[in-house]
Chimera marker file (.cmm) of the C-alpha trace (Angstrom):
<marker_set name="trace">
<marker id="1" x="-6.369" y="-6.089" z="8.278" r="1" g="1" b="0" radius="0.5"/>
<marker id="2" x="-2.519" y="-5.160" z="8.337" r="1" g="1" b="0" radius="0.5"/>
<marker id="3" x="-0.219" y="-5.836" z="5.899" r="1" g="1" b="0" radius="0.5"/>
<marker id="4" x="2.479" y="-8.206" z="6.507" r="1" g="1" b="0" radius="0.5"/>
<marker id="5" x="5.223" y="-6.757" z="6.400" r="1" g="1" b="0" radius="0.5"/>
<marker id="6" x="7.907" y="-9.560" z="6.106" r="1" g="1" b="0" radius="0.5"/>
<marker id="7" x="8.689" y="-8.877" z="2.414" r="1" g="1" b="0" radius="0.5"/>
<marker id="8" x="9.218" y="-5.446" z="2.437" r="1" g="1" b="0" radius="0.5"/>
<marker id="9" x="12.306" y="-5.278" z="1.311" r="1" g="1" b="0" radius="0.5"/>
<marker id="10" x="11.557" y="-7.632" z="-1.345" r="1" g="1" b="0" radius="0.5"/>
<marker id="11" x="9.160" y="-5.372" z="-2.780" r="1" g="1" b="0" radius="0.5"/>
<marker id="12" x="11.284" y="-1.884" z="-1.622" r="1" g="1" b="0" radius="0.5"/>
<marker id="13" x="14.152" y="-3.221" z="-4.088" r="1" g="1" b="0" radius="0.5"/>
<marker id="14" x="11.888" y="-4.550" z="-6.621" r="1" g="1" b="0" radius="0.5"/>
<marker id="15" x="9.975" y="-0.894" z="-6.499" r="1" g="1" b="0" radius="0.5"/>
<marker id="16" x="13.891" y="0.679" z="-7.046" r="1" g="1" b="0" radius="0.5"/>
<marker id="17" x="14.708" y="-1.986" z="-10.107" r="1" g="1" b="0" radius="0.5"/>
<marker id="18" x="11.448" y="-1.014" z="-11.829" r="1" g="1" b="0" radius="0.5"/>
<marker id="19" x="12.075" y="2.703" z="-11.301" r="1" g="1" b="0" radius="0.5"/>
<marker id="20" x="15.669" y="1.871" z="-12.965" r="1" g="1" b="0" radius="0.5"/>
<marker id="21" x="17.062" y="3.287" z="-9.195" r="1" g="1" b="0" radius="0.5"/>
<marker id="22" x="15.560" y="6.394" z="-9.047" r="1" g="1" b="0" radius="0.5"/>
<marker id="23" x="15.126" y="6.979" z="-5.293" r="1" g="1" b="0" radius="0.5"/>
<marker id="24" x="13.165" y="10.226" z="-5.910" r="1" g="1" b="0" radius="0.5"/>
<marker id="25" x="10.640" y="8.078" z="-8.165" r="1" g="1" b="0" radius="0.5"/>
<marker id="26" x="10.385" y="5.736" z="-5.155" r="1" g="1" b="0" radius="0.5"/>
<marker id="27" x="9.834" y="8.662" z="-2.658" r="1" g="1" b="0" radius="0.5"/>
<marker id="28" x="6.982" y="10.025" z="-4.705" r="1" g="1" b="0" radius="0.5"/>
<marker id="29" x="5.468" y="6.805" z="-4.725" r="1" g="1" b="0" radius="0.5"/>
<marker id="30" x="5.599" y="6.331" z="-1.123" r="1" g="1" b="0" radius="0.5"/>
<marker id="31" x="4.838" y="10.124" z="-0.335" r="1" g="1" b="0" radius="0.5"/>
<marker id="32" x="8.156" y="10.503" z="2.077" r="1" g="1" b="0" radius="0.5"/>
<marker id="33" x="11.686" y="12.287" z="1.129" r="1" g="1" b="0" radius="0.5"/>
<marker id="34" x="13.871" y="10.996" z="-1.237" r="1" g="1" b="0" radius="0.5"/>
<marker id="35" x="16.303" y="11.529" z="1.765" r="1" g="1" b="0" radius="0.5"/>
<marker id="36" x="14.577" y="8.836" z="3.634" r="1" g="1" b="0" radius="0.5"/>
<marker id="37" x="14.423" y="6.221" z="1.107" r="1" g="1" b="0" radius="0.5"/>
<marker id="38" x="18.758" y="6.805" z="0.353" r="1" g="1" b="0" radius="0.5"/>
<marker id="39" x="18.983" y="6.245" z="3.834" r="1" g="1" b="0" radius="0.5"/>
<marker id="40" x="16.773" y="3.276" z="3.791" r="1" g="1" b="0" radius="0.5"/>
<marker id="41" x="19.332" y="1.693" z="1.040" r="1" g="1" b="0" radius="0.5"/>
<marker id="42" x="22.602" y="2.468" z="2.876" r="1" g="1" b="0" radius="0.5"/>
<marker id="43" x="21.129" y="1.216" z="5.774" r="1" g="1" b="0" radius="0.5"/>
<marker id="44" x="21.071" y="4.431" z="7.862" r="1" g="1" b="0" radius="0.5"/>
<marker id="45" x="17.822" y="5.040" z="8.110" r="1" g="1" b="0" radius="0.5"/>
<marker id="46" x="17.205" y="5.528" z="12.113" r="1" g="1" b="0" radius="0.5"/>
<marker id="47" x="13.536" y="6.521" z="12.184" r="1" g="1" b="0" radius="0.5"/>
<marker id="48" x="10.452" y="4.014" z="12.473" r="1" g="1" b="0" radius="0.5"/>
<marker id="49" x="11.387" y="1.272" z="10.287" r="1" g="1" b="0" radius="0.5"/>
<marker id="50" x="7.805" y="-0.727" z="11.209" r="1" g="1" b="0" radius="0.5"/>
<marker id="51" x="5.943" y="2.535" z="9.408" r="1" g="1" b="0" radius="0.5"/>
<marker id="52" x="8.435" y="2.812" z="6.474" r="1" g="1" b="0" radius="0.5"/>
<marker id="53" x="7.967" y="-1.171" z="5.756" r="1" g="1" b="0" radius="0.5"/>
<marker id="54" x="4.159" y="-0.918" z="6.356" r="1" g="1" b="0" radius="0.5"/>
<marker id="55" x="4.171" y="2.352" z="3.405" r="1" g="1" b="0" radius="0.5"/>
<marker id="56" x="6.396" y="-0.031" z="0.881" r="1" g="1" b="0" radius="0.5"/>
<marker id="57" x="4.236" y="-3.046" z="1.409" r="1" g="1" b="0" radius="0.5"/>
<marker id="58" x="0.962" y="-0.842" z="0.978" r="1" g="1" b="0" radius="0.5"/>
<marker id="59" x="2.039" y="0.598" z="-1.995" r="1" g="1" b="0" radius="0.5"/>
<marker id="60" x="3.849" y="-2.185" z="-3.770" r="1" g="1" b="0" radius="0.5"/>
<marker id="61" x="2.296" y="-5.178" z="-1.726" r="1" g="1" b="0" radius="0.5"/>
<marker id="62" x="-1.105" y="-6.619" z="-2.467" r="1" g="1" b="0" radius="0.5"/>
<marker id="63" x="-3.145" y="-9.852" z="-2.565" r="1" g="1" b="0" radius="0.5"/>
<marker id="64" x="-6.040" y="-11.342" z="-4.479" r="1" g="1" b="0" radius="0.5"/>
<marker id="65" x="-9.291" y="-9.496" z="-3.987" r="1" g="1" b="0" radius="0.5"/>
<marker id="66" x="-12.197" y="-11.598" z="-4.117" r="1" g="1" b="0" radius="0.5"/>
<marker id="67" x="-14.590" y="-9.634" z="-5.328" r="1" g="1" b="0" radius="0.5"/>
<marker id="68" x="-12.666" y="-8.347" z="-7.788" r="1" g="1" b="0" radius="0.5"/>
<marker id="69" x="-11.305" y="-11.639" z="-8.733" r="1" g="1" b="0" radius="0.5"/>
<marker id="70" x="-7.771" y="-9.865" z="-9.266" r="1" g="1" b="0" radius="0.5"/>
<marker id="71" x="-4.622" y="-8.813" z="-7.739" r="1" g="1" b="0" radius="0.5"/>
<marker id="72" x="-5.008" y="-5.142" z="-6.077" r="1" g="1" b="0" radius="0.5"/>
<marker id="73" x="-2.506" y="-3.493" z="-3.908" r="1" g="1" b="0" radius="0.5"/>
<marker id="74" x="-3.395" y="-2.435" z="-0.118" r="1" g="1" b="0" radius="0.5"/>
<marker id="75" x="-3.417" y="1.009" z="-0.738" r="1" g="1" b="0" radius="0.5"/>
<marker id="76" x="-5.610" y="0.144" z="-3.681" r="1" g="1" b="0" radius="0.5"/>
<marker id="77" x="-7.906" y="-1.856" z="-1.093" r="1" g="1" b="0" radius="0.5"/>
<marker id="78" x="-7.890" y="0.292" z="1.424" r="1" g="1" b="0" radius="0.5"/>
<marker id="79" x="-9.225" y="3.569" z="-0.442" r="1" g="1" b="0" radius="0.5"/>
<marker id="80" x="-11.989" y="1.722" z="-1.630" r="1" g="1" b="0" radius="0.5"/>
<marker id="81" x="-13.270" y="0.042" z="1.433" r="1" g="1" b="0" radius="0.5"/>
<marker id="82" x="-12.675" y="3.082" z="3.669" r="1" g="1" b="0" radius="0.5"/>
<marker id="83" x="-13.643" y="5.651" z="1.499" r="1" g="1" b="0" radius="0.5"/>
<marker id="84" x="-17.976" y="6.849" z="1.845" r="1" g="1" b="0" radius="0.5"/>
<marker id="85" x="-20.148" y="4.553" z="-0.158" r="1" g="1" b="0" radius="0.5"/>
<marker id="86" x="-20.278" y="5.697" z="-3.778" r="1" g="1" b="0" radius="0.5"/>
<marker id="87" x="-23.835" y="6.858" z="-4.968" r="1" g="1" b="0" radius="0.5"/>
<marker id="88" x="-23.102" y="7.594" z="-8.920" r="1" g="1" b="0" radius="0.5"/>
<marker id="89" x="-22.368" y="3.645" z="-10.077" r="1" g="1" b="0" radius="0.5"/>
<marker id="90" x="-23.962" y="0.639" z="-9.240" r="1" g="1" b="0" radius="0.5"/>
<marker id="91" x="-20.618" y="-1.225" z="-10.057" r="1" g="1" b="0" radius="0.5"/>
<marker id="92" x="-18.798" y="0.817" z="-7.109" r="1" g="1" b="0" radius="0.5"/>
<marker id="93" x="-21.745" y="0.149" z="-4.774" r="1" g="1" b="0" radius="0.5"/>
<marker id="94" x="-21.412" y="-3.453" z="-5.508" r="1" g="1" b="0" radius="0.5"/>
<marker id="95" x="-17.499" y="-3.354" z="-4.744" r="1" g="1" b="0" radius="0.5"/>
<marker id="96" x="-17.928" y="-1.219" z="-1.838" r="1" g="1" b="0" radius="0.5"/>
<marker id="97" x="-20.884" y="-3.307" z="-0.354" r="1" g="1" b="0" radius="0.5"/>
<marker id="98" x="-18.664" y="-5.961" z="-0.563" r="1" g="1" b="0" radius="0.5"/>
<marker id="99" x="-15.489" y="-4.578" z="1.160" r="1" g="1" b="0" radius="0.5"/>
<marker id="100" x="-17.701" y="-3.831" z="4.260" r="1" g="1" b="0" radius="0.5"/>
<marker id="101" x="-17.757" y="-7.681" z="4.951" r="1" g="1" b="0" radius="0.5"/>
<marker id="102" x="-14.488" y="-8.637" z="3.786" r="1" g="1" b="0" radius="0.5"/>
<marker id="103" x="-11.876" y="-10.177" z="5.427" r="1" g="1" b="0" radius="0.5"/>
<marker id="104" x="-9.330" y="-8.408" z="3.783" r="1" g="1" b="0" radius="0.5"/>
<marker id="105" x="-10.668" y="-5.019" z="5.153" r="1" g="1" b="0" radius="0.5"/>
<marker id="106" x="-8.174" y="-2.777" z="6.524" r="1" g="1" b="0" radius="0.5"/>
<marker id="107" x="-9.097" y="-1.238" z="9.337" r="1" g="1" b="0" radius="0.5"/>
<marker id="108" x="-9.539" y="2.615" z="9.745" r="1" g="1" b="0" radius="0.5"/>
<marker id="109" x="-6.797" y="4.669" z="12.204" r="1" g="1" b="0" radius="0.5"/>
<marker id="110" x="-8.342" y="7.715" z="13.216" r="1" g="1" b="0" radius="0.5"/>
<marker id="111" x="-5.770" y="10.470" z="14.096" r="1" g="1" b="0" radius="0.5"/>
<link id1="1" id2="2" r="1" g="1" b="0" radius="0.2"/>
<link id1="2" id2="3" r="1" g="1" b="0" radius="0.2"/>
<link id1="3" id2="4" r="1" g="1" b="0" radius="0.2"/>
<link id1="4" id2="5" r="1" g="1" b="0" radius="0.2"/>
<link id1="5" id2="6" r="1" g="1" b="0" radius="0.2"/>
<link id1="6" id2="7" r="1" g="1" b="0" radius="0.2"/>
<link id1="7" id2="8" r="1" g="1" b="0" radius="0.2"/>
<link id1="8" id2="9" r="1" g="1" b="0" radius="0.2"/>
<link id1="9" id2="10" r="1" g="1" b="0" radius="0.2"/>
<link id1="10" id2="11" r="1" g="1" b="0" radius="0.2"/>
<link id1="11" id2="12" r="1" g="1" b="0" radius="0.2"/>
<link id1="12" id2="13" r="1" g="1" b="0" radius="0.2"/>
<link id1="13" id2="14" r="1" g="1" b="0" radius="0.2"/>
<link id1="14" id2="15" r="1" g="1" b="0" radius="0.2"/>
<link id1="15" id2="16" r="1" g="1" b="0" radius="0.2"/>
<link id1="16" id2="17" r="1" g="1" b="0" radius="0.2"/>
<link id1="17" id2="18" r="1" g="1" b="0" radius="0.2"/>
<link id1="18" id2="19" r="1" g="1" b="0" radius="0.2"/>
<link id1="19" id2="20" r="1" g="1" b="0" radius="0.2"/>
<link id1="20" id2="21" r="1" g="1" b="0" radius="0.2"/>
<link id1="21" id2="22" r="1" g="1" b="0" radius="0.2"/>
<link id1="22" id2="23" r="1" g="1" b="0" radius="0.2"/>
<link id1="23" id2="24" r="1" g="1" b="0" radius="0.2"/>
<link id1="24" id2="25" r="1" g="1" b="0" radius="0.2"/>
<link id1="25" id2="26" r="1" g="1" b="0" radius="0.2"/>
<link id1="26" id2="27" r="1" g="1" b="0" radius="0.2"/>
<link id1="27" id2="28" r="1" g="1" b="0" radius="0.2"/>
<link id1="28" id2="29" r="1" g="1" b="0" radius="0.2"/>
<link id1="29" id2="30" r="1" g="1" b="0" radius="0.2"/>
<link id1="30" id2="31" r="1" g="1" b="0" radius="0.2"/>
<link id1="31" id2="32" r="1" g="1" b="0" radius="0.2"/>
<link id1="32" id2="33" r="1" g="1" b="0" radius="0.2"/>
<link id1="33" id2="34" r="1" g="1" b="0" radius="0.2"/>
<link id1="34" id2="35" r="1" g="1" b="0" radius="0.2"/>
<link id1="35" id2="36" r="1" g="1" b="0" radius="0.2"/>
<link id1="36" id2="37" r="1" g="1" b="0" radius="0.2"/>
<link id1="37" id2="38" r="1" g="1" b="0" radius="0.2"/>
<link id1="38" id2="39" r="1" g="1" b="0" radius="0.2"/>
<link id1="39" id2="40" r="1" g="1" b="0" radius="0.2"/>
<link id1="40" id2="41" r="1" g="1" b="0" radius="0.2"/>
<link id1="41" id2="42" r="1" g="1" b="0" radius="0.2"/>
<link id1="42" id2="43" r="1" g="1" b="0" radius="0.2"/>
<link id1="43" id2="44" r="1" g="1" b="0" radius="0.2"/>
<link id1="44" id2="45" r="1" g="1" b="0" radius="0.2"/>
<link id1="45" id2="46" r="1" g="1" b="0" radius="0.2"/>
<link id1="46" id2="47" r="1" g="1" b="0" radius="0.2"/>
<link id1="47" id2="48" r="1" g="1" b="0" radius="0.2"/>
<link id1="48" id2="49" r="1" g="1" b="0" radius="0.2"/>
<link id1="49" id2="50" r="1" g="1" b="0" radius="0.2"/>
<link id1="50" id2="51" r="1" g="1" b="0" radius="0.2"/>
<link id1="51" id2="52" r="1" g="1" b="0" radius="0.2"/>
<link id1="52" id2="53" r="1" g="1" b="0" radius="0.2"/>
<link id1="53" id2="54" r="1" g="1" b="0" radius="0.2"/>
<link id1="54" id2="55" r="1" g="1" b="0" radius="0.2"/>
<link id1="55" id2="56" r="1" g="1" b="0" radius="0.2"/>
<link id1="56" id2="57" r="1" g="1" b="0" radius="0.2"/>
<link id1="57" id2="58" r="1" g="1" b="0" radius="0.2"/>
<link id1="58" id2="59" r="1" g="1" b="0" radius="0.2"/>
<link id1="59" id2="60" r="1" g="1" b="0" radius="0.2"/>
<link id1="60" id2="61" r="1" g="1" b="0" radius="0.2"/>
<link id1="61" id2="62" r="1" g="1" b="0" radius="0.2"/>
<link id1="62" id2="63" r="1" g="1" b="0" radius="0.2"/>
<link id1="63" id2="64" r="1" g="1" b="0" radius="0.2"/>
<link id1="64" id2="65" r="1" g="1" b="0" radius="0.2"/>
<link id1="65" id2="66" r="1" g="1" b="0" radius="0.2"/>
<link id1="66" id2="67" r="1" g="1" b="0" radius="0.2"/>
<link id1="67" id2="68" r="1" g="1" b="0" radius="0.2"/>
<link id1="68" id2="69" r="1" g="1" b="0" radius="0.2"/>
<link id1="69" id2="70" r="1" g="1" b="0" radius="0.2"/>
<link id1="70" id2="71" r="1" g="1" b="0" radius="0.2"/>
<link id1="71" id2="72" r="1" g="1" b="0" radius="0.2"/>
<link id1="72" id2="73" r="1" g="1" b="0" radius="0.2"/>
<link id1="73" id2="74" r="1" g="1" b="0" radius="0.2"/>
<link id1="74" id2="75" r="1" g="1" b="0" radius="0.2"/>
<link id1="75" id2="76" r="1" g="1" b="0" radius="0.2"/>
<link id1="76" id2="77" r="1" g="1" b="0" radius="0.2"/>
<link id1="77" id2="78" r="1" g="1" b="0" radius="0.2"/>
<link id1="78" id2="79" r="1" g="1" b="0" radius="0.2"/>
<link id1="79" id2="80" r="1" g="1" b="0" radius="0.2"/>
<link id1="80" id2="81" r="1" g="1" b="0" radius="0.2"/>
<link id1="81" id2="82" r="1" g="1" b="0" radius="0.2"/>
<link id1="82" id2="83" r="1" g="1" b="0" radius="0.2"/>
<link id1="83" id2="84" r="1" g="1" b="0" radius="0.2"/>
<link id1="84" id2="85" r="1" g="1" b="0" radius="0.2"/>
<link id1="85" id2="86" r="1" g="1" b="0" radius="0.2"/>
<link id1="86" id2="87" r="1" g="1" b="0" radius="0.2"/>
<link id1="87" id2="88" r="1" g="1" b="0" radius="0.2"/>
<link id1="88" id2="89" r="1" g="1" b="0" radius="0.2"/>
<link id1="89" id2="90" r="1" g="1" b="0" radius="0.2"/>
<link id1="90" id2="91" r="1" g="1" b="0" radius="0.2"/>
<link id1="91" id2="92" r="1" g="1" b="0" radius="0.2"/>
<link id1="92" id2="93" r="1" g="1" b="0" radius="0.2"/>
<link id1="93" id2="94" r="1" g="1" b="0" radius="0.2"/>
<link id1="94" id2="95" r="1" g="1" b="0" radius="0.2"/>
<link id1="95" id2="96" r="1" g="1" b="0" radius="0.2"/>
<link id1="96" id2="97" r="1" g="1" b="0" radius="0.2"/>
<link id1="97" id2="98" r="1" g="1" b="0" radius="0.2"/>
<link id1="98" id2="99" r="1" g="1" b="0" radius="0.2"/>
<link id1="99" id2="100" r="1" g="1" b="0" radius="0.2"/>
<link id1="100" id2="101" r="1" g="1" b="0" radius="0.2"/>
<link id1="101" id2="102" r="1" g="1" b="0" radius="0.2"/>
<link id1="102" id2="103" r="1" g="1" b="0" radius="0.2"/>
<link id1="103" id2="104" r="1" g="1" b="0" radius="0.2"/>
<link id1="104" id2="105" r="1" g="1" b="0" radius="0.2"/>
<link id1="105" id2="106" r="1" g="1" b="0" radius="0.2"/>
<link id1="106" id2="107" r="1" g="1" b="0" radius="0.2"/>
<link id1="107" id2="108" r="1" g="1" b="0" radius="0.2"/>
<link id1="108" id2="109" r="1" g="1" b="0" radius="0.2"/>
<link id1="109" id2="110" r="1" g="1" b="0" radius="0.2"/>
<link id1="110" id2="111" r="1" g="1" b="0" radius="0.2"/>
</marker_set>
């Protein structure tokens, strides 16, 4: 599954209120430049806007996960249900086995 991505600036200046508008704090968070996110609030940002607003809505977007029976973000989602099937807790197993048939999987780009 992909994110929709119509809210993400929605969640890009709720991400910069709760950091108190610390663009490096939002950078880290999103793993790019603190250069790209300034440019992304003046509005000057030229690059790829589709993969900047599918990084904000992965990291600060989610939905309700049904096995979990809780919010959890897409980035949260996606490491577990992509990630090799954990051996060391039934619990994870259980979550994992469960992502496999969701409908909420994301699915996995290979480079």
């Amino acid at each position: 599954m992909t994110p929709d991505t119509s809210n993400w600036r929605v969640l890009f200046d709720q991400a910069l209120a709760a950091a108190k508008g610390s663009k490096t704090v939002v950078a880290e968070q999103l793993n790019v430049s603190r250069t790209m996110v300034s440019l992304v609030v003046a509005g000057k940002y030229h690059g790829n806007m589709n993969a900047f607003a599918v990084r904000v809505v992965e990291a600060y977007g989610g939905f309700d996960c049904p096995h979990l029976g809780a919010r959890i973000t897409y980035a949260g989602c996606k490491g577990h249900a992509l990630s090799a099937a954990p051996t060391s807790s039934a619990r994870d197993a259980r979550h994992w086995l469960a992502c496999q048939s969701c409908p909420h999987k994301p699915t996995e780009i290979k480079p």
